[in-house]
MARZARO-705148 format. One record per atom (N, C-alpha, C): x, y, z. Coordinates in pm, whole numbers, plus 50000, padded with zeros to 5 digits. Atoms other than C-alpha are relative to their C-alpha. Layout:
REM residues N
XYZ
...
END
This chain:
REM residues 100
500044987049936
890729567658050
499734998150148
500525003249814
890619571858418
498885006050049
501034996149927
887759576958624
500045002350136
500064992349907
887319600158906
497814998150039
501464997449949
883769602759120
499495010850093
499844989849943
882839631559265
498844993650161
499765001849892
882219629059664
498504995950016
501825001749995
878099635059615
499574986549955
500215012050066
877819605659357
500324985250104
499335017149945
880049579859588
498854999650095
501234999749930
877299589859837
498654995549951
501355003250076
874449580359588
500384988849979
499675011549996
876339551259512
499984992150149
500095008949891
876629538359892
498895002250033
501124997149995
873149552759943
498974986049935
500805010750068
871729525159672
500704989750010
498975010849932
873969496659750
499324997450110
500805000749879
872709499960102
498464995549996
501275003350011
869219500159993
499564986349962
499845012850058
869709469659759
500304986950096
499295005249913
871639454760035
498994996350108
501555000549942
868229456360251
499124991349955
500535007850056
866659444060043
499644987649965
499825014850006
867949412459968
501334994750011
498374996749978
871339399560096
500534990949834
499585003550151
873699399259783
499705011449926
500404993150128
871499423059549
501215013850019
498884983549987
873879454559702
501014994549919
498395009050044
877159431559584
499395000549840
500194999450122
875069427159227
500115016349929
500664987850032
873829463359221
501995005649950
498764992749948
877709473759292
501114992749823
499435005250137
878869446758975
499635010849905
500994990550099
876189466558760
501205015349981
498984988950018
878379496658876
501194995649899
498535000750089
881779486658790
500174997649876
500354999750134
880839474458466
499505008649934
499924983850049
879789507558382
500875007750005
498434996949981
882749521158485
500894999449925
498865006250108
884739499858257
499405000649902
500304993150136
882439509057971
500065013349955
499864983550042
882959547358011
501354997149996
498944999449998
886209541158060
500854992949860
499665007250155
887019519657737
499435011149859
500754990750095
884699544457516
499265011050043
500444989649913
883659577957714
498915008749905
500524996450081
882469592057402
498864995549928
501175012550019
879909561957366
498995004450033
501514995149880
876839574057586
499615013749934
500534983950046
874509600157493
500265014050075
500364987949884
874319636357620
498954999750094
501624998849946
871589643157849
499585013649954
501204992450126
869209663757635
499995014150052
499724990349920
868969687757920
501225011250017
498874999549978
872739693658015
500585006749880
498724998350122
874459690257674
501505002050033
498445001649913
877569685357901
500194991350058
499835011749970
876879656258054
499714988149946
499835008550071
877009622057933
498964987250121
500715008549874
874699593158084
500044986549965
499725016950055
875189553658082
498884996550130
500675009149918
872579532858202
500334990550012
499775012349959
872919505658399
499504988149973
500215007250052
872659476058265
498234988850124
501285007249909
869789455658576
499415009050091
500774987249912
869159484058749
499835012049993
500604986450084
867169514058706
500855013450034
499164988549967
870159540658774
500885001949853
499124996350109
872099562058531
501165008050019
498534995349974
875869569958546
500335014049927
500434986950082
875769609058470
502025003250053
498764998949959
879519617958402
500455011149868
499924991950085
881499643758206
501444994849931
499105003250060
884289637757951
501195015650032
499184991549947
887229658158078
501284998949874
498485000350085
890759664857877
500854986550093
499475008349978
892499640358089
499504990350104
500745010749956
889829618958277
498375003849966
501814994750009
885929614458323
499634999350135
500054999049856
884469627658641
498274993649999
500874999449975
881399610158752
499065007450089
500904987349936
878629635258850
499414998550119
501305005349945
875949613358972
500004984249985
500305013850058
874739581459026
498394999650030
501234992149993
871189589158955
499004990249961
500885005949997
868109567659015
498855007249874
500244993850110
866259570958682
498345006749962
501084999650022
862819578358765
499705011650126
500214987749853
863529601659141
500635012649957
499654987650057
863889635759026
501345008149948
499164998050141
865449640758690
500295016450060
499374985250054
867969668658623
500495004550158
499834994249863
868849674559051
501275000950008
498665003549986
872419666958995
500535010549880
499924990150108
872649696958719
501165011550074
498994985749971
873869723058937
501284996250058
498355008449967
877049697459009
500865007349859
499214997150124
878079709958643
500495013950042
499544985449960
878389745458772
501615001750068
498785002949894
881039731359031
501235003449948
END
């Protein structure tokens, strides 16, 4: 299935990348693997990942080394990622993206 990201998320994504990237040179380039490999697991099985409990419309994949969760929705002919949402900085902020 194809995957789409919505404009806010790519921003949360270069947002933590950057940070990582600060951090320690390299970890942004790991942090960014972590991504894509999420990517290619919604994308192989979209229907895989839980709801978020909250939502009940969105779908969330955690990242496998790092504490972020890939908040995305299963569409008729793709999946749009919502968020790329740090899993502990204030839950549920990326909600009123579903309204969109």
């Amino acid at each position: 299935m194809n995957i789409r990201i919505r404009d806010e998320a790519e921003a949360e994504l270069e947002d933590a990348f950057d940070y990582y990237q600060r951090k320690r040179d390299g970890l942004g380039h790991k942090f960014l693997d972590d991504y894509l490999h999420g990517v290619q697991q919604i994308a192989g099985a979209p229907h895989r990942w839980p709801y978020d409990r909250a939502s009940k419309v969105a779908r969330r994949y955690r990242l496998d080394h790092f504490p972020y969760n890939l908040i995305y929705r299963v569409l008729p002919d793709h999946c749009m990622i919502i968020a790329v949402a740090h899993q502990r900085r204030r839950p549920g902020y990326w909600r009123d993206r579903l309204r969109e």
